[in-house]
N, CA and C atoms as a LAMMPS dump frame, in Angstrom:
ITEM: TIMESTEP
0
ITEM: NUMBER OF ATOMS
465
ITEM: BOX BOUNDS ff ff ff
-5.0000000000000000e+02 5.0000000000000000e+02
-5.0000000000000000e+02 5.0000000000000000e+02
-5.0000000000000000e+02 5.0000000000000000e+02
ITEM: ATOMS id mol type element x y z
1 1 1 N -350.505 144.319 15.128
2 1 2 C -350.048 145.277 16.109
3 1 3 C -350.633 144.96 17.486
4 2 1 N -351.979 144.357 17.868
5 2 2 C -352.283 144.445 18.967
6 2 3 C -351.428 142.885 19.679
7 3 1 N -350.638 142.144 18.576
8 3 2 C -350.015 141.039 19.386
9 3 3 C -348.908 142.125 20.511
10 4 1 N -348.575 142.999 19.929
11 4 2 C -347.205 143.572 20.186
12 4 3 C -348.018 144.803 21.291
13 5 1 N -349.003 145.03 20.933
14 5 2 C -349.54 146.193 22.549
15 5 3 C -349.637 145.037 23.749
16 6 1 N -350.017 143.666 23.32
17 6 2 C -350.022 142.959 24.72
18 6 3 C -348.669 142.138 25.04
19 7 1 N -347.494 141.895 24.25
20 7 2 C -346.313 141.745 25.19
21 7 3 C -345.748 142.772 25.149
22 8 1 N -346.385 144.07 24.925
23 8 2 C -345.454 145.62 25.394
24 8 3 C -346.077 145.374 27.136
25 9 1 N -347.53 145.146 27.456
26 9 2 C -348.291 145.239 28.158
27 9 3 C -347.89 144.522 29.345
28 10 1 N -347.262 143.216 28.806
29 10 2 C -346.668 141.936 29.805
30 10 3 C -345.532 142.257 30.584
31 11 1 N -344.907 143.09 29.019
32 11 2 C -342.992 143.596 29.948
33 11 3 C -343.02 144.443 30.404
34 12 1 N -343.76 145.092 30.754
35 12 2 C -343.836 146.639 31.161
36 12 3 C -345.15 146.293 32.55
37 13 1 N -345.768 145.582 32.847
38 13 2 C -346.399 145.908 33.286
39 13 3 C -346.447 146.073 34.695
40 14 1 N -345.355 146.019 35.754
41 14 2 C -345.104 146.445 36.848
42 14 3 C -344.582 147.735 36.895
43 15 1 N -344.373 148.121 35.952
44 15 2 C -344.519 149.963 36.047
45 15 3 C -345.309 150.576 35.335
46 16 1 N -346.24 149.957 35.458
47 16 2 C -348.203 150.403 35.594
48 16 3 C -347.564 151.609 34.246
49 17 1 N -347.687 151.186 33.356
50 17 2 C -347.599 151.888 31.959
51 17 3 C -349.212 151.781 31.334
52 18 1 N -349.197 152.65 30.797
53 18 2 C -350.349 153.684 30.175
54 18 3 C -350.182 152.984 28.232
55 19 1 N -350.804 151.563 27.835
56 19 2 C -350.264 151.504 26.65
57 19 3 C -351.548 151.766 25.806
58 20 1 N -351.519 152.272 24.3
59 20 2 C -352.654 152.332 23.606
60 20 3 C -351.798 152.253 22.022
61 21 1 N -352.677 152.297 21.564
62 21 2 C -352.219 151.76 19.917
63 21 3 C -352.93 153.284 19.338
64 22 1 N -351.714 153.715 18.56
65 22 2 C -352.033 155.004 17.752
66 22 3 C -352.046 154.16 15.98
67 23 1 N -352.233 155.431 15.374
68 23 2 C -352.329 155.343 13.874
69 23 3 C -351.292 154.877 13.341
70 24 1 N -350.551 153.551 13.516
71 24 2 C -349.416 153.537 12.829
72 24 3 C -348.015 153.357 13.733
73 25 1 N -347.941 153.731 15.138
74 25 2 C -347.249 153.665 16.393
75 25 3 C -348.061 153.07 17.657
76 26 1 N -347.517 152.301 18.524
77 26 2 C -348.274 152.216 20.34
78 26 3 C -347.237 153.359 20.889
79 27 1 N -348.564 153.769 21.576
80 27 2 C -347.93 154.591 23.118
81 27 3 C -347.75 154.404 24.046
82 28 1 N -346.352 154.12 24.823
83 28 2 C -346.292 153.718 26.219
84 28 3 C -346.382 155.243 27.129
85 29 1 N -347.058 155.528 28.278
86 29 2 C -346.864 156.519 28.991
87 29 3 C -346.222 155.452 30.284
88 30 1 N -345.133 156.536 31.226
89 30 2 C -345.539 155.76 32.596
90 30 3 C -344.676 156.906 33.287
91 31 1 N -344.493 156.649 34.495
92 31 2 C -344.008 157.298 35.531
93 31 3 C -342.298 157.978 35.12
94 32 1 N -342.296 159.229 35.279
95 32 2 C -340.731 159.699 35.18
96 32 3 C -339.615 158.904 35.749
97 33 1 N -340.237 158.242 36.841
98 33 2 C -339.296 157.149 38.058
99 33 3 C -338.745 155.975 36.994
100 34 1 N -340.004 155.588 36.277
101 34 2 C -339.463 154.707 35.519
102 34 3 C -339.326 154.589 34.029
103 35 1 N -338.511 155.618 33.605
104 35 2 C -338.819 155.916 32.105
105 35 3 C -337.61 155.175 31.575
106 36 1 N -336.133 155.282 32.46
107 36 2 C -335.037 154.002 32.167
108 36 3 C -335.615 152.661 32.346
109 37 1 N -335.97 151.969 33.093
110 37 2 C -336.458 150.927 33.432
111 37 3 C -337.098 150.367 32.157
112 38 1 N -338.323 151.279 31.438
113 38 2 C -339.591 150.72 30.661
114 38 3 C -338.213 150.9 28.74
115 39 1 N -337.472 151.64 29.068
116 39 2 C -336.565 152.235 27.99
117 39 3 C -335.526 150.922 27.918
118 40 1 N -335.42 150.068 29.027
119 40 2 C -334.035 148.564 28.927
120 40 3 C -335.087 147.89 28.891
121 41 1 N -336.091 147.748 29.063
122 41 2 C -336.889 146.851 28.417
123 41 3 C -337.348 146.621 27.163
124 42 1 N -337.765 147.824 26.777
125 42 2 C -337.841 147.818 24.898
126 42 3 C -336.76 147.23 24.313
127 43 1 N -335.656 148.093 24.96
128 43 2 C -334.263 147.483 24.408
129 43 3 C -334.26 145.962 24.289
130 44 1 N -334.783 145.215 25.692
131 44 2 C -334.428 143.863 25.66
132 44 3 C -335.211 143.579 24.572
133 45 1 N -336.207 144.133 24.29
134 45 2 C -337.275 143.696 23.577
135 45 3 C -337.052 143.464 21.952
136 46 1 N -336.15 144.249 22.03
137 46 2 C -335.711 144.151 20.025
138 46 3 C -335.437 145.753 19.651
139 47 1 N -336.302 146.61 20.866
140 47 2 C -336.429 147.736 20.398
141 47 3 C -334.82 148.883 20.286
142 48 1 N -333.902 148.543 19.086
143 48 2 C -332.701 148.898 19.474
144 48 3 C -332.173 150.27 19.123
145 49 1 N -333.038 151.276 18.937
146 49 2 C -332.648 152.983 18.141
147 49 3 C -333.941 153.293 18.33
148 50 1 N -333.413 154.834 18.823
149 50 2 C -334.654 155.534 19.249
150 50 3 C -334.571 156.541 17.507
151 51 1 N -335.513 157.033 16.952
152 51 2 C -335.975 157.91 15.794
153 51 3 C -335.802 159.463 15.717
154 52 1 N -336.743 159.872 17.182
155 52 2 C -336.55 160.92 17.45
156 52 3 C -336.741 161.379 18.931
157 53 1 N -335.903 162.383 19.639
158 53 2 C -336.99 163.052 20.91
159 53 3 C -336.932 163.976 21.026
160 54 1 N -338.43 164.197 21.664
161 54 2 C -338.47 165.795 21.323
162 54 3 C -339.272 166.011 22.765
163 55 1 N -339.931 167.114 22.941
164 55 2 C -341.301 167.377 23.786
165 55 3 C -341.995 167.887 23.35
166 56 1 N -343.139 168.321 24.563
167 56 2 C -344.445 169.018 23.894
168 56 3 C -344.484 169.809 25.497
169 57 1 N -344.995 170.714 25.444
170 57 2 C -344.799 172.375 26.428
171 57 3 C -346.548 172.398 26.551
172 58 1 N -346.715 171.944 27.489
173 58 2 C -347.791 172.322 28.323
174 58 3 C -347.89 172.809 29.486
175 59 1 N -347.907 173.882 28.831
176 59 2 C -347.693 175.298 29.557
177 59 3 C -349.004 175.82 30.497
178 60 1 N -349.921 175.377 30.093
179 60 2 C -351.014 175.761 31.339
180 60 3 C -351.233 174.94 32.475
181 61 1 N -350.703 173.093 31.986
182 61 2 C -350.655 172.429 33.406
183 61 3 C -349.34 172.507 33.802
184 62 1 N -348.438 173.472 33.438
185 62 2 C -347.101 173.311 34.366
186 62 3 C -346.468 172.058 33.939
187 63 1 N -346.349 171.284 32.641
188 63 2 C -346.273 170.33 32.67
189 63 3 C -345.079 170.085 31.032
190 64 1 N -344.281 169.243 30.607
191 64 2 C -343.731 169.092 29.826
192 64 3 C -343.641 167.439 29.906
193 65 1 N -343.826 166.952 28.433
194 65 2 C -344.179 165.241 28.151
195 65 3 C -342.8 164.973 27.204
196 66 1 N -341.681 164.625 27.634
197 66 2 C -340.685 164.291 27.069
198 66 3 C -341.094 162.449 26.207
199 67 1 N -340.665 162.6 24.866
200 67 2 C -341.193 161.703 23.644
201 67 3 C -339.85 161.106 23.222
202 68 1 N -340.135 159.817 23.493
203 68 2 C -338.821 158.83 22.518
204 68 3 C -339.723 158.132 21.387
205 69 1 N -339.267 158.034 20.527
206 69 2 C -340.174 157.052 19.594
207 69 3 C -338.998 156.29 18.926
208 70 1 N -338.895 154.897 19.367
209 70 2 C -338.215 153.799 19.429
210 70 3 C -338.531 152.355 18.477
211 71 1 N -337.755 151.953 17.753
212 71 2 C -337.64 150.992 16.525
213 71 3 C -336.892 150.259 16.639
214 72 1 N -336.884 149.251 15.734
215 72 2 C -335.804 148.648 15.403
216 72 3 C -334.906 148.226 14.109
217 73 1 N -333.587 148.213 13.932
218 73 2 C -333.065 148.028 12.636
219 73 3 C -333.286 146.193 12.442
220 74 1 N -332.583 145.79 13.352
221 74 2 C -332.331 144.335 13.709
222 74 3 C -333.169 143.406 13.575
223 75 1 N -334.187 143.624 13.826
224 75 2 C -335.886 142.608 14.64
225 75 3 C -336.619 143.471 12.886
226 76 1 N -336.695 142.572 11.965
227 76 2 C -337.467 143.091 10.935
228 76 3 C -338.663 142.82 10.977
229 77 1 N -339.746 141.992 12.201
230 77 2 C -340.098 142.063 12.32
231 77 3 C -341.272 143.308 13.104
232 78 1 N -339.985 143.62 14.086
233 78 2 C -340.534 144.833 14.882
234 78 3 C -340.181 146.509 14.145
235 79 1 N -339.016 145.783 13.101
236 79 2 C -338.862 147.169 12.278
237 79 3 C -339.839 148.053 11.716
238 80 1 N -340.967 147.204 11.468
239 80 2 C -342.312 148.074 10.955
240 80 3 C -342.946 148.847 11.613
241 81 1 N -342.495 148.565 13.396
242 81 2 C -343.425 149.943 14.532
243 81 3 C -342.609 151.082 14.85
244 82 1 N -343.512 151.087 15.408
245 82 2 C -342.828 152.563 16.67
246 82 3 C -343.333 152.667 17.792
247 83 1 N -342.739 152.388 19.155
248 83 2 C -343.327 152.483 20.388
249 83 3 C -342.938 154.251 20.691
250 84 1 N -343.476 154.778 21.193
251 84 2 C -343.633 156.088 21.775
252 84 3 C -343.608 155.68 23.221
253 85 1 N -342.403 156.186 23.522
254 85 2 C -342.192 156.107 25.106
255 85 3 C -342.269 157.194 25.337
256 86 1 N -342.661 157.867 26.463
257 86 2 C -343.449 159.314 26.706
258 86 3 C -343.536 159.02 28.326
259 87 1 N -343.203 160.606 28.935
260 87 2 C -343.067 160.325 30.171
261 87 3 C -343.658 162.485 30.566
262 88 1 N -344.412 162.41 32.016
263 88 2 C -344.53 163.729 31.682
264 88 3 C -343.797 164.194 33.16
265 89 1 N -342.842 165.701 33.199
266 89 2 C -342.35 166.146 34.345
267 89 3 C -342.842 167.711 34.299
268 90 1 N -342.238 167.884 35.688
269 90 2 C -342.86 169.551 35.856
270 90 3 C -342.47 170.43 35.047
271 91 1 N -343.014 171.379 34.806
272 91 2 C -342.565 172.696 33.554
273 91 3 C -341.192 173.442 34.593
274 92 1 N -341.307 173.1 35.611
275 92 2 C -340.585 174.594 36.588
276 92 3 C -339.751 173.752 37.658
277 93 1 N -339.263 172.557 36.982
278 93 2 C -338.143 171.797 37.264
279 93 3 C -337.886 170.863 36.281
280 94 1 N -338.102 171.326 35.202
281 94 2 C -337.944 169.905 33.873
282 94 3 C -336.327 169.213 34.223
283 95 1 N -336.732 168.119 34.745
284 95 2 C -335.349 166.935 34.588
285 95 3 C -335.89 165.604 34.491
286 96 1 N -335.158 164.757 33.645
287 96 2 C -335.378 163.592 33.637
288 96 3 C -334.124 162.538 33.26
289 97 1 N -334.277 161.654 33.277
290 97 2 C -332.873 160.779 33.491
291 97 3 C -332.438 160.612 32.223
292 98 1 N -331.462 161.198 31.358
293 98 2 C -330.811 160.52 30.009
294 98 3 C -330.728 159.248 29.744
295 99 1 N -331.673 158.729 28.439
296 99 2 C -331.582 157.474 27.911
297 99 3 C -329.978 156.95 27.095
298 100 1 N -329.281 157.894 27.216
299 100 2 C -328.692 158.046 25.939
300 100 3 C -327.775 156.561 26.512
301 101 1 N -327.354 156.318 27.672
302 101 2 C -326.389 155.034 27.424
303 101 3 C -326.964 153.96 27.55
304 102 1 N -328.6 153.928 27.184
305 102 2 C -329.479 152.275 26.83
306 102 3 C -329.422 152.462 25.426
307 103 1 N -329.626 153.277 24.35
308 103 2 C -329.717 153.631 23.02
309 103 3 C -328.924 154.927 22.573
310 104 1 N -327.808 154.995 22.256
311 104 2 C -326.528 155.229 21.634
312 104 3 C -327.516 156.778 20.794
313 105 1 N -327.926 156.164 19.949
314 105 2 C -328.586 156.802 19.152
315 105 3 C -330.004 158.381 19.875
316 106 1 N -329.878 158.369 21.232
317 106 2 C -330.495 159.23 21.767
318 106 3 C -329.941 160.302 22.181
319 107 1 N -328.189 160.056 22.379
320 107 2 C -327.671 161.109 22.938
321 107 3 C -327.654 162.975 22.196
322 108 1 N -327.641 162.663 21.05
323 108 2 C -327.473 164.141 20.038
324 108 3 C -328.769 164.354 19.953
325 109 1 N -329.661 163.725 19.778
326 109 2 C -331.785 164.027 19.916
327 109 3 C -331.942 164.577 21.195
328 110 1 N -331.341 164.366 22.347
329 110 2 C -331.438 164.598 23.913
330 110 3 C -330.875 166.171 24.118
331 111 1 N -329.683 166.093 23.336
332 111 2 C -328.728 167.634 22.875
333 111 3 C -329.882 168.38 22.49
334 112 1 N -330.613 168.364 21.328
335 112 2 C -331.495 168.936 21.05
336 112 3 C -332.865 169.225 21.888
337 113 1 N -333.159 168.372 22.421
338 113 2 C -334.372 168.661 22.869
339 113 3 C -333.813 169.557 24.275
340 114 1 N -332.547 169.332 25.117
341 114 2 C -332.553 170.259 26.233
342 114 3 C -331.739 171.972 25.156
343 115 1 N -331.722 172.085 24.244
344 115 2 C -331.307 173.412 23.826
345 115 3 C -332.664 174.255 23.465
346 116 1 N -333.86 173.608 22.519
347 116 2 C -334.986 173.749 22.257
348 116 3 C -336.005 173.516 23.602
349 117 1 N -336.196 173.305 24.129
350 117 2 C -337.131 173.033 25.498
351 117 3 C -336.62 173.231 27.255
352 118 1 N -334.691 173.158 26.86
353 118 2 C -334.432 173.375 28.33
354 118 3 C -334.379 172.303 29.6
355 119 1 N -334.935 171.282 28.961
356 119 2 C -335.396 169.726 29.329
357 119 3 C -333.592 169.168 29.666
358 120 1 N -333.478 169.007 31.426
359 120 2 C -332.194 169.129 31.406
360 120 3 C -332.338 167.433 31.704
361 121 1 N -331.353 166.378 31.047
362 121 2 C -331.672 165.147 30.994
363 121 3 C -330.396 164.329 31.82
364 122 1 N -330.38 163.84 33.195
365 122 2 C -329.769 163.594 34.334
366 122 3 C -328.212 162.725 33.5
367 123 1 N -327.499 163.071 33.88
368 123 2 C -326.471 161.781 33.388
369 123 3 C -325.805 162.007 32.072
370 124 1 N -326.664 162.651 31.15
371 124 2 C -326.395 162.823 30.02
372 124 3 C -324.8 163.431 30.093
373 125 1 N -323.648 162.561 28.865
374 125 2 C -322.59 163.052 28.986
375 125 3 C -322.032 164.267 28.37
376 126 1 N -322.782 165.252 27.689
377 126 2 C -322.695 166.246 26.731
378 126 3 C -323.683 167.011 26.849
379 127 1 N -324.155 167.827 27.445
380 127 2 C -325.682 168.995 27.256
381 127 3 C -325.098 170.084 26.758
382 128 1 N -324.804 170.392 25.687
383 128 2 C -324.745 171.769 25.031
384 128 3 C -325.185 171.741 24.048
385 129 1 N -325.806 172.862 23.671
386 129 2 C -326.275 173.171 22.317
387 129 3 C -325.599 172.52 21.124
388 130 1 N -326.771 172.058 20.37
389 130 2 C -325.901 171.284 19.557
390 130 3 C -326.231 171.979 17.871
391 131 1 N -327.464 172.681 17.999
392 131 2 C -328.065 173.158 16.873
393 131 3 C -328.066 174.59 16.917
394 132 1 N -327.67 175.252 17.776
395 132 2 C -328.343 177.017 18.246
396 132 3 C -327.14 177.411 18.558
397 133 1 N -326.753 178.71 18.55
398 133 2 C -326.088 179.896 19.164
399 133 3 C -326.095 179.988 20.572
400 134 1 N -325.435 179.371 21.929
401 134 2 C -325.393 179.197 23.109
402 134 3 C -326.429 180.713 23.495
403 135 1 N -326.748 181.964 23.284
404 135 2 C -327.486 182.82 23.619
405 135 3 C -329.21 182.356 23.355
406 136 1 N -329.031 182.036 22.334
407 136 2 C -330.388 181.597 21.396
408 136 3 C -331.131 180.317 22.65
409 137 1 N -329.767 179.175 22.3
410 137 2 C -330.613 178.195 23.475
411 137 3 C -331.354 178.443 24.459
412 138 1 N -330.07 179.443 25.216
413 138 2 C -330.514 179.698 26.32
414 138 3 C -332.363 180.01 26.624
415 139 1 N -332.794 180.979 25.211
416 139 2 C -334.059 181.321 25.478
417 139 3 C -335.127 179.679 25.318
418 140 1 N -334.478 179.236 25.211
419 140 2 C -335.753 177.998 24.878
420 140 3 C -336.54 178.133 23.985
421 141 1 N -336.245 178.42 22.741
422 141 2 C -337.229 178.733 21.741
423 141 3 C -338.415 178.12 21.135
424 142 1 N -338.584 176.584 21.842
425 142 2 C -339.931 175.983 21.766
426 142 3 C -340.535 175.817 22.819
427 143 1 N -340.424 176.711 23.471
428 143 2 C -341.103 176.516 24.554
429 143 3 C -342.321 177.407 24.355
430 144 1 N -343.344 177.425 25.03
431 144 2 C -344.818 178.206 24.092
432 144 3 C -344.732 179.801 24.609
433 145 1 N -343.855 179.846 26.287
434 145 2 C -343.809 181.442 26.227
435 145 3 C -342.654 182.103 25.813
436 146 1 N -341.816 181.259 25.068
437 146 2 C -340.678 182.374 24.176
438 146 3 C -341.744 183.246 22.851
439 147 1 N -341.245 184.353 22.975
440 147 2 C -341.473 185.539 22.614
441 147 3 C -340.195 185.514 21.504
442 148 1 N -341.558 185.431 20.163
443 148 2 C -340.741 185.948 18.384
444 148 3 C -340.908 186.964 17.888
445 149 1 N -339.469 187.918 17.827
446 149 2 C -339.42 189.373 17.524
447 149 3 C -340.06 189.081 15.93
448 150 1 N -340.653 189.975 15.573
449 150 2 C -341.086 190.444 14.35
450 150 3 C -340.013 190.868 13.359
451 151 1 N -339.79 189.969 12.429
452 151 2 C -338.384 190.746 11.074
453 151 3 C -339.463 190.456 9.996
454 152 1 N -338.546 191.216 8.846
455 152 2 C -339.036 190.947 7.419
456 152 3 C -338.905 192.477 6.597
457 153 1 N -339.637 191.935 5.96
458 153 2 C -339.728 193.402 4.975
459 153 3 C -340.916 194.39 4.416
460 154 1 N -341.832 193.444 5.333
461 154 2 C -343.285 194.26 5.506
462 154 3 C -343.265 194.852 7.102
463 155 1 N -343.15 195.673 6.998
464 155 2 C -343.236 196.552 8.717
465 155 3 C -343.982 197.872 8.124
């Protein structure tokens, strides 16, 4: 794995990316400016289907870290990782540029993450709810200050 953190390190490295090796995945961080840019590079790289994306709601720095975690079918060599491309934007303007026409496979994960988080993703050719009740979306229900009414049958 660390052959593959240092030509992640080589192709990426004019957009001063943030790389480290997790348990089993590397993490690329880098600039929102360049999250397409570092995203056609993986691509060139072998890296051809993204897995999943989602975010994470950090809500006290005003802040939301939009997550691709990117593989490959093709490159059986590189089929065994996962790069985590990760990029972080403001909580109280979340936008960032849709990957979905470098990796095919991001566009319905992208659906999801702006119905669940609100995360409105630039370009993208489809943003509607793809999993929720258009009312439901609307609230952003993973976001950390949506508010869960109490049901059940203990009251």
């Amino acid at each position: 794995m660390s052959e593959l953190v240092e030509a992640l390190k080589n192709k990426l490295g004019d957009l001063n990316p943030e790389v480290s090796e997790g348990k089993g995945f590397i993490s690329v961080s880098v600039d929102s400016s360049k999250l397409r840019e570092a995203a056609k590079r993986l691509l060139e790289m072998g890296f051809d289907h993204v897995k999943t994306v989602t975010a994470v709601d950090y809500m006290k720095e005003k802040q939301f870290e939009v997550i691709y975690h990117a593989s490959s079918y093709l490159n059986t060599d590189l089929a065994k990782y996962i790069v985590e491309l990760k990029t972080r934007i403001p909580r109280d303007n979340p936008e960032v540029d849709s990957l979905s026409d470098i990796w095919v496979s991001a566009e319905f994960l992208e659906r999801e993450t702006f119905e669940f988080f609100g995360i409105n993703f630039r370009g993208h050719p489809d943003l509607r709810p793809i999993l929720l009740l258009q009312e439901v979306a609307d609230k952003h229900p993973l976001r950390k200050d949506f508010i869960v009414k109490e049901e059940g049958i203990f009251k």
